[in-house]
Every structure is written in structure tokens, then in C-alpha cells.
C-alpha positions as protocol buffer text, in pm:
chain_id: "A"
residue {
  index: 1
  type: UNK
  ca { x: 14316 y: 13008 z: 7213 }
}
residue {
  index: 2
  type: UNK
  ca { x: 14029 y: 13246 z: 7052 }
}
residue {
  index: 3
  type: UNK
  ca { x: 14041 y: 13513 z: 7326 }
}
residue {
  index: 4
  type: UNK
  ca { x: 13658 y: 13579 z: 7202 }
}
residue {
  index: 5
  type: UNK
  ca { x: 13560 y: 13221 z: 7278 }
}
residue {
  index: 6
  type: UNK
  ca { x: 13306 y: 13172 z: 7545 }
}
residue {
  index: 7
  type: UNK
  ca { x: 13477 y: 13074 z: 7866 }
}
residue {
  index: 8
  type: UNK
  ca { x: 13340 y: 12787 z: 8052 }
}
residue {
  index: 9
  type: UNK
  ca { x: 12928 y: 12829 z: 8216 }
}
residue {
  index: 10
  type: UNK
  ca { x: 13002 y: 12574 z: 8439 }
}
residue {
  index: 11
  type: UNK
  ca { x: 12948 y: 12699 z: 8829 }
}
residue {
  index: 12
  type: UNK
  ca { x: 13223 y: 12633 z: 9055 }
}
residue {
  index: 13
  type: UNK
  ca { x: 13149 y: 12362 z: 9284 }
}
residue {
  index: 14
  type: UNK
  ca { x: 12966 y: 12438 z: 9602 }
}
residue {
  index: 15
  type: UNK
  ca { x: 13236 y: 12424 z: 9897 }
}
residue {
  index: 16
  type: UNK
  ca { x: 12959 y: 12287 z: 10129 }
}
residue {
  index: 17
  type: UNK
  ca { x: 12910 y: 11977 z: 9927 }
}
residue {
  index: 18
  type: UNK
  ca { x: 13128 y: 11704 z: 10056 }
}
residue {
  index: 19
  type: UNK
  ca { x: 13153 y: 11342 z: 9982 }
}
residue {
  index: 20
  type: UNK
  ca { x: 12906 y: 11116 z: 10219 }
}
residue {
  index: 21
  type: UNK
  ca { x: 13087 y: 10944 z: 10511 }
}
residue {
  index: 22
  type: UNK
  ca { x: 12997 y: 10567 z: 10571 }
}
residue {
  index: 23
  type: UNK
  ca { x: 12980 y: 10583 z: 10947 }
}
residue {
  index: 24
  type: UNK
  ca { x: 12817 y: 10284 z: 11087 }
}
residue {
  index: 25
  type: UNK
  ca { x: 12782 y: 10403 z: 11449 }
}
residue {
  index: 26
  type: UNK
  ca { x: 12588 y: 10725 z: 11318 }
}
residue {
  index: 27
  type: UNK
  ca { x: 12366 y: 10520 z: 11123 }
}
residue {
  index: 28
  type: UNK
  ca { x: 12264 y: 10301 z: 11396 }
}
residue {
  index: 29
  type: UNK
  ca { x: 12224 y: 10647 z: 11605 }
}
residue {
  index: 30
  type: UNK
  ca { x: 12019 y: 10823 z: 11343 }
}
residue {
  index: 31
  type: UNK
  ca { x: 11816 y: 10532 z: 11299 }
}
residue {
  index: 32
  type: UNK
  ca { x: 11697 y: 10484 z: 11695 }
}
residue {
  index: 33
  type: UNK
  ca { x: 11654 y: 10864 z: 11638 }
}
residue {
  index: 34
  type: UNK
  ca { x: 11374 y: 10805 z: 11314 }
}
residue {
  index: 35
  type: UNK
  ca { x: 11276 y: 10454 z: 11388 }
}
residue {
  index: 36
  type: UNK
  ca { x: 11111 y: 10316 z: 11643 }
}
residue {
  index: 37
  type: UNK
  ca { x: 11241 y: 10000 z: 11803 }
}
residue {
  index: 38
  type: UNK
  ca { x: 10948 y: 9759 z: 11580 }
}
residue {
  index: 39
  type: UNK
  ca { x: 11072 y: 9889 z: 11297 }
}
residue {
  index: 40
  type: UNK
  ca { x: 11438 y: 9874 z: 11394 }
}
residue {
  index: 41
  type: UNK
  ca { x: 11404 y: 9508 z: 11505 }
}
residue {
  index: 42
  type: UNK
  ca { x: 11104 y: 9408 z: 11286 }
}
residue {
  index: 43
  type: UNK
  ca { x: 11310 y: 9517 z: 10990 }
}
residue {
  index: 44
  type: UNK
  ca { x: 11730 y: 9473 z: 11009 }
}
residue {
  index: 45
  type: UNK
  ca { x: 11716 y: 9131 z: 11160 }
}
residue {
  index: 46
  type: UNK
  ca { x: 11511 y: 8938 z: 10906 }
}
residue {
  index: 47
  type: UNK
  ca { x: 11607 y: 9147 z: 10651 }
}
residue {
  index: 48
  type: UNK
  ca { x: 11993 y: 9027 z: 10745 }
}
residue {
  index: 49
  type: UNK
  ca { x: 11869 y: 8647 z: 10776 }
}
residue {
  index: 50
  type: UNK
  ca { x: 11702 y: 8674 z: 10375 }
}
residue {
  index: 51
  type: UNK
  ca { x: 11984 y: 8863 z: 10241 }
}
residue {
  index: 52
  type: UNK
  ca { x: 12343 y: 8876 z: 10476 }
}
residue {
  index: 53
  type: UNK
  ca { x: 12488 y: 9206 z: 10501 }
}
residue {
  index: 54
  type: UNK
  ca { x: 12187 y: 9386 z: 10343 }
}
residue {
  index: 55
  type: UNK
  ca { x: 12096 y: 9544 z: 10646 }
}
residue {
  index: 56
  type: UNK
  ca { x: 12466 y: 9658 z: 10756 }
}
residue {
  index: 57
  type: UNK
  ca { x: 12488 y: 9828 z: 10464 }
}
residue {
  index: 58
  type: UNK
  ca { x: 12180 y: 9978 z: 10450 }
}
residue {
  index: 59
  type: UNK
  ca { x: 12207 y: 10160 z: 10815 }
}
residue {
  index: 60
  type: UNK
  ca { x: 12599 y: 10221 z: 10708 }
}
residue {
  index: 61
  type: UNK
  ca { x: 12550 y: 10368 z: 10338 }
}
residue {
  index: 62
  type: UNK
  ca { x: 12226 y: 10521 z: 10369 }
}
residue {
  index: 63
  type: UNK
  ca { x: 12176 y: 10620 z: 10754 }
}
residue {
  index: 64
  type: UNK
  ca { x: 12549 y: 10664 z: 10807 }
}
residue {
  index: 65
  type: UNK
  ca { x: 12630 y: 10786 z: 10454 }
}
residue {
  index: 66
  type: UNK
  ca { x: 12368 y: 10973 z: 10252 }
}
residue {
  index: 67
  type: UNK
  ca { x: 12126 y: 11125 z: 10559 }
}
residue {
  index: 68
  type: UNK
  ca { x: 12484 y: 11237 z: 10713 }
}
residue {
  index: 69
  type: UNK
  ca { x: 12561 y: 11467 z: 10461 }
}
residue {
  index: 70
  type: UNK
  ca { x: 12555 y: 11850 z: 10535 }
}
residue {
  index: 71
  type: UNK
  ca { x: 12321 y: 12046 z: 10334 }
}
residue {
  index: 72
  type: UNK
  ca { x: 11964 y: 11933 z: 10441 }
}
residue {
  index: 73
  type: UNK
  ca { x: 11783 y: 11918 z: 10767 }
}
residue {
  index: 74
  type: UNK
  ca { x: 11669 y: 11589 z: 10886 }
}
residue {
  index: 75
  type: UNK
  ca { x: 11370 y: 11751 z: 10844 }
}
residue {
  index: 76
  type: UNK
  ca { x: 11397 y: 11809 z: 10462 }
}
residue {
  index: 77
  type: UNK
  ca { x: 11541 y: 11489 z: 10381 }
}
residue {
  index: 78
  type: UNK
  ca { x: 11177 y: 11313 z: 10514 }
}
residue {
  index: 79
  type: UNK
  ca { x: 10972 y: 11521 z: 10295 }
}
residue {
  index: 80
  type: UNK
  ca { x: 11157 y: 11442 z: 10011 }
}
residue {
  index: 81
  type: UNK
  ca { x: 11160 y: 11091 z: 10137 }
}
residue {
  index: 82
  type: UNK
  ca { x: 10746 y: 11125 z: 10134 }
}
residue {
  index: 83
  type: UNK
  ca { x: 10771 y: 11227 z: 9799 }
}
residue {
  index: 84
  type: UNK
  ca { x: 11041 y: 10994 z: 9619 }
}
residue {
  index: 85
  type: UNK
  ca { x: 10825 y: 10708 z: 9793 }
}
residue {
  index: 86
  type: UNK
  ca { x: 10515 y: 10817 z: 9650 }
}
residue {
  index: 87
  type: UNK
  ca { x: 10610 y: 10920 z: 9314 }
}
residue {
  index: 88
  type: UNK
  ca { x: 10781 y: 10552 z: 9341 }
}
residue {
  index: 89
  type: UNK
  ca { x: 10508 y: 10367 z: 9390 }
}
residue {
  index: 90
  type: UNK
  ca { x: 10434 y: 10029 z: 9492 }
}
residue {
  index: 91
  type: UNK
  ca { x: 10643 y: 10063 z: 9862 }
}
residue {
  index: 92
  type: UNK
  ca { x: 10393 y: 10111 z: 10058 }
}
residue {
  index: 93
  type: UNK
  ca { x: 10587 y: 9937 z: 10373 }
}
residue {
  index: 94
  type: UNK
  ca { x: 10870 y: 10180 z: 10321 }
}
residue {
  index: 95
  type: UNK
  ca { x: 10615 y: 10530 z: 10307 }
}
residue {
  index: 96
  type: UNK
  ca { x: 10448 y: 10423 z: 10588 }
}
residue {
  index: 97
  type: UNK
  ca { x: 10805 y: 10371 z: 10783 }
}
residue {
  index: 98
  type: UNK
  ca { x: 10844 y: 10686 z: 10657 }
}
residue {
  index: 99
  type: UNK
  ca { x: 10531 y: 10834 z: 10774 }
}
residue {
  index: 100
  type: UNK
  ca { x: 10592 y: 10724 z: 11117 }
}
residue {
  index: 101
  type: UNK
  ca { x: 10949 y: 10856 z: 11136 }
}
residue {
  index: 102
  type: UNK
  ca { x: 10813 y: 11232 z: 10966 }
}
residue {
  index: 103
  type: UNK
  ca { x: 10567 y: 11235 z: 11272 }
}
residue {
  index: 104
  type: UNK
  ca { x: 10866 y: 11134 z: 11508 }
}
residue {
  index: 105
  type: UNK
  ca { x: 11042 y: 11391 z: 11435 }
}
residue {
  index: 106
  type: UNK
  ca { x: 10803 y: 11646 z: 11427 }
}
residue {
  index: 107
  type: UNK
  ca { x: 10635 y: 11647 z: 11104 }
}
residue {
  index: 108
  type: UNK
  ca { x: 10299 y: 11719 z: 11201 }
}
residue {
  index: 109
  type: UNK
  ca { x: 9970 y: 11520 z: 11056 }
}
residue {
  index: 110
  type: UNK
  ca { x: 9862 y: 11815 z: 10821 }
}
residue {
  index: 111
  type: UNK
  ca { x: 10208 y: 11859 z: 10701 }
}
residue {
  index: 112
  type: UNK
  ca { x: 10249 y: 11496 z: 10598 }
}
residue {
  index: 113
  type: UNK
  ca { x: 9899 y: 11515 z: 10472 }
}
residue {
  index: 114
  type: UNK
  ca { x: 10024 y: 11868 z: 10244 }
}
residue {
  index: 115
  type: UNK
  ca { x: 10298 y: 11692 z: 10142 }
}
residue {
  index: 116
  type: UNK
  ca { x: 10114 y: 11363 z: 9945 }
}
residue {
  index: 117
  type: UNK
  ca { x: 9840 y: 11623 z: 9824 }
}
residue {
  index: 118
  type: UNK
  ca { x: 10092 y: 11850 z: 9635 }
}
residue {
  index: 119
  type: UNK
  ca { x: 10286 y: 11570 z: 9476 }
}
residue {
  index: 120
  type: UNK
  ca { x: 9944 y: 11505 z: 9285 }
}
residue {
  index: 121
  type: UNK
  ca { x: 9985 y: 11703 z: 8996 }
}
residue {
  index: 122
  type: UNK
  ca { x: 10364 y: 11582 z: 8944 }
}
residue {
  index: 123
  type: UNK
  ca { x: 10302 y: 11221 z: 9023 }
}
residue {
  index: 124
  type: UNK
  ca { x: 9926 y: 11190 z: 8963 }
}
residue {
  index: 125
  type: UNK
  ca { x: 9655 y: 11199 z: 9127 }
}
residue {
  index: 126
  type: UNK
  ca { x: 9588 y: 10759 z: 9179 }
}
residue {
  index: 127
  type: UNK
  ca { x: 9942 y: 10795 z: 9312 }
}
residue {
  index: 128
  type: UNK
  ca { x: 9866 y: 11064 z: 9585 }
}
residue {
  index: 129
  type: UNK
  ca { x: 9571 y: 10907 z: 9688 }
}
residue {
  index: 130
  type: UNK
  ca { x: 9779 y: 10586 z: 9738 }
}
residue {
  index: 131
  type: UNK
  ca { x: 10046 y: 10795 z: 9939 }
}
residue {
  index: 132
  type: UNK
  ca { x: 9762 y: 10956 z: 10129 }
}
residue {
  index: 133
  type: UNK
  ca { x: 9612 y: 10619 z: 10204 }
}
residue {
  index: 134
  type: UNK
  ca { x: 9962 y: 10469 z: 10337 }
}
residue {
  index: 135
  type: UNK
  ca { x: 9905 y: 10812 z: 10525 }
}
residue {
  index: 136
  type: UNK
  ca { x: 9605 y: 10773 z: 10692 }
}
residue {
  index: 137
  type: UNK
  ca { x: 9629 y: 10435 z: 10809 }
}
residue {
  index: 138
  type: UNK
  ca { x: 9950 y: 10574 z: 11015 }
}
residue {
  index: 139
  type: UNK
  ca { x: 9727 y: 10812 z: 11159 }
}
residue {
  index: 140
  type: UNK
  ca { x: 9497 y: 10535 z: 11246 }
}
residue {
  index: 141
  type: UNK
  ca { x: 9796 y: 10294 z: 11390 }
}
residue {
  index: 142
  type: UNK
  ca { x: 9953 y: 10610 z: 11626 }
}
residue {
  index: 143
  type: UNK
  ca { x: 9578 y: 10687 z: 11771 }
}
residue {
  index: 144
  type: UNK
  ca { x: 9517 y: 10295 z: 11831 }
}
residue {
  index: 145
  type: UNK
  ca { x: 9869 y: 10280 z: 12023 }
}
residue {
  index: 146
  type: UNK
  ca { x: 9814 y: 10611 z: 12185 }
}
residue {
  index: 147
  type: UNK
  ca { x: 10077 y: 10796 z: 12042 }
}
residue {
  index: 148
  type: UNK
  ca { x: 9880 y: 11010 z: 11811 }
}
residue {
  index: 149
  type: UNK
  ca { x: 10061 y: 11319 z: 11676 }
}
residue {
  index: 150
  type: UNK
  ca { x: 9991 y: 11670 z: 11871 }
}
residue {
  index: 151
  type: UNK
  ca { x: 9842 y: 11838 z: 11572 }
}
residue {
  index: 152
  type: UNK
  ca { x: 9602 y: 11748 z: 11319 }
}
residue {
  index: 153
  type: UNK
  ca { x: 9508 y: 11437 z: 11521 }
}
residue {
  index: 154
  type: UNK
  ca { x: 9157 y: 11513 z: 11511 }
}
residue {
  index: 155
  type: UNK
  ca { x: 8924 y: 11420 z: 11235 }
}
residue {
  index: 156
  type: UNK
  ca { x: 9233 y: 11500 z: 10963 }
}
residue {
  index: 157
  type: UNK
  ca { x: 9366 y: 11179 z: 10895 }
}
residue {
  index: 158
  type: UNK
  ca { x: 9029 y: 11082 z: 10662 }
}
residue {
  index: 159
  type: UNK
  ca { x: 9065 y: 10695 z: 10705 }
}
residue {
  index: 160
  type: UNK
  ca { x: 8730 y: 10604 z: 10602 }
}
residue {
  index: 161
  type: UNK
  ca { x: 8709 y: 10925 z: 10346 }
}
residue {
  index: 162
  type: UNK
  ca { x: 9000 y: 10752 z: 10140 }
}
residue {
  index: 163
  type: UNK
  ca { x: 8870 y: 10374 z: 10219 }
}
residue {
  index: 164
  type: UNK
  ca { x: 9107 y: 10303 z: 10467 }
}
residue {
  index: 165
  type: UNK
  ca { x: 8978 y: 10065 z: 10722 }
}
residue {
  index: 166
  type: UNK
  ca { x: 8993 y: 10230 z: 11058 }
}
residue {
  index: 167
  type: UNK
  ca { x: 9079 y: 9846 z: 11174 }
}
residue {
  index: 168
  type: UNK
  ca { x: 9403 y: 9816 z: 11028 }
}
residue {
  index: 169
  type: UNK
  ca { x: 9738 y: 9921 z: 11007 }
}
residue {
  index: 170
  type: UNK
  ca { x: 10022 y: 9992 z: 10751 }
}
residue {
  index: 171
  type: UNK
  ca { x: 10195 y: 9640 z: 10633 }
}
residue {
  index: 172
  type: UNK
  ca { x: 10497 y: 9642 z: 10809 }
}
């Protein structure tokens, strides 16, 4: 061996990162904790009809797997949620589940609404505005039911500014 010869640049490996558990019971915890119960039940049980065992290992992989990894606050892990989604595309459904769970856990409206702005120049712009659509009809939905968020609720969720109808709510 060339005692002159570069030794490795590779970084040891973080000791905080740890292999995701697939724990089914704190997937279906964590998801009552983001989801509400129409989304819950709107969402595993036909999903489970259309495609068996989908649904189990969705809430087991992703819910009880990947979101219970140490490293991230729940917190974290929906804003980069909000962004994957949008950059994605084409899931509207999924951003605006999403949406709804950001504000349930205390996300607030403007935050959300920061969030689909700054992607813009990553993702583009038609792509922000279709995030910040999915957006704004949430904002609509939670004030129709009642259960508007505490900030930002007021005149910032631009419905009819982005061509939202004020009528209608995400597609579930």
C-alpha cells in the first residue's frame, strides 16, 4: 500500500440513522394522528377491496416504517411531503390529504401557502400554481366544515384569485 495514497473521503455513517421499523400498530396510530377519520375510512377500505393488502402495507411500510424513523419531525416530513407531491405532479388527491394533515398538525395556512410558492422556481411555476390550487380549495373545504385553521384563515387562501371555485372541494 502507497502510504501517499489518498485514504478514503467517504464520511462515516451517521450513528442516528437506523434502519425503518415496519410496525403496524404505529402506523395505524400515526395515521388517526395525521388523518382524519374520512380519509382513514374513505381511503384504506376501498383501496384494500381494488387491490388486497395494498392498504396494510401502506399504513405498515410507510406510516409504520418510513415516518417512524428518527431524524425528522413529523413536522418536517409534511413539508417535504408538500413538496415531493407537488414537484410530482398529477396527485392532486394525495396533496390535498396532505394539506389537510399539515394543517392538523399545526402547519398553519400561510406556511402551507410558503411552502407551494417556494417550490416554484425548482418545480415551475404551472406546477406551484397547481399545488397552490390543491391548496386553496383545502382552505375552502376546512372553512365550509368549520374547522378552518387558526391563522391565515382570513382572506389568504385566494380561492377565486387562483380559479378555484369557492363551491368545491379537493377530490378525495
Amino acid at each position: 500500500m502507497n502510504p501517499a495514497a489518498p485514504t478514503s473521503t467517504r464520511q462515516p455513517r451517521d450513528a442516528g440513522l437506523v434502519p425503518s421499523p415496519f410496525d403496524r400498530a404505529a402506523g395505524h396510530a400515526l395515521l388517526a394522528e395525521l388523518a382524519g377519520e374520512r380519509t382513514r375510512s374513505g381511503t384504506l377500505g376501498p383501496l384494500d377491496e381494488l387491490a388486497p393488502g395494498f392498504a396494510d402495507w401502506i399504513v405498515t411500510a410507510l406510516f409504520g416504517g418510513t415516518y417512524q424513523r428518527p431524524g425528522l419531525a413529523l413536522r418536517d416530513r409534511q413539508v417535504a411531503n408538500l413538496a415531493a407531491l407537488t414537484a410530482l405532479g398529477g396527485v392532486e388527491p394525495q396533496l390535498a390529504d396532505h394539506v389537510r394533515n399539515s394543517l392538523r398538525i399545526g402547519l398553519t395556512r400561510t406556511e402551507v401557502t410558503e411552502v407551494l410558492v417556494h417550490l416554484a422556481p425548482y418545480v415551475g411555476v404551472p406546477k406551484a400554481l397547481a399545488g397552490l390550487r390543491v391548496a386553496a380549495a383545502v382552505f375552502t373545504e376546512a372553512d365550509e366544515e368549520g374547522a378552518g385553521g387558526t391563522e391565515g384563515a382570513e382572506g389568504e387562501g385566494g380561492a377565486t384569485a387562483l380559479g378555484t371555485p369557492r363551491t368545491g372541494g379537493a377530490a378525495e
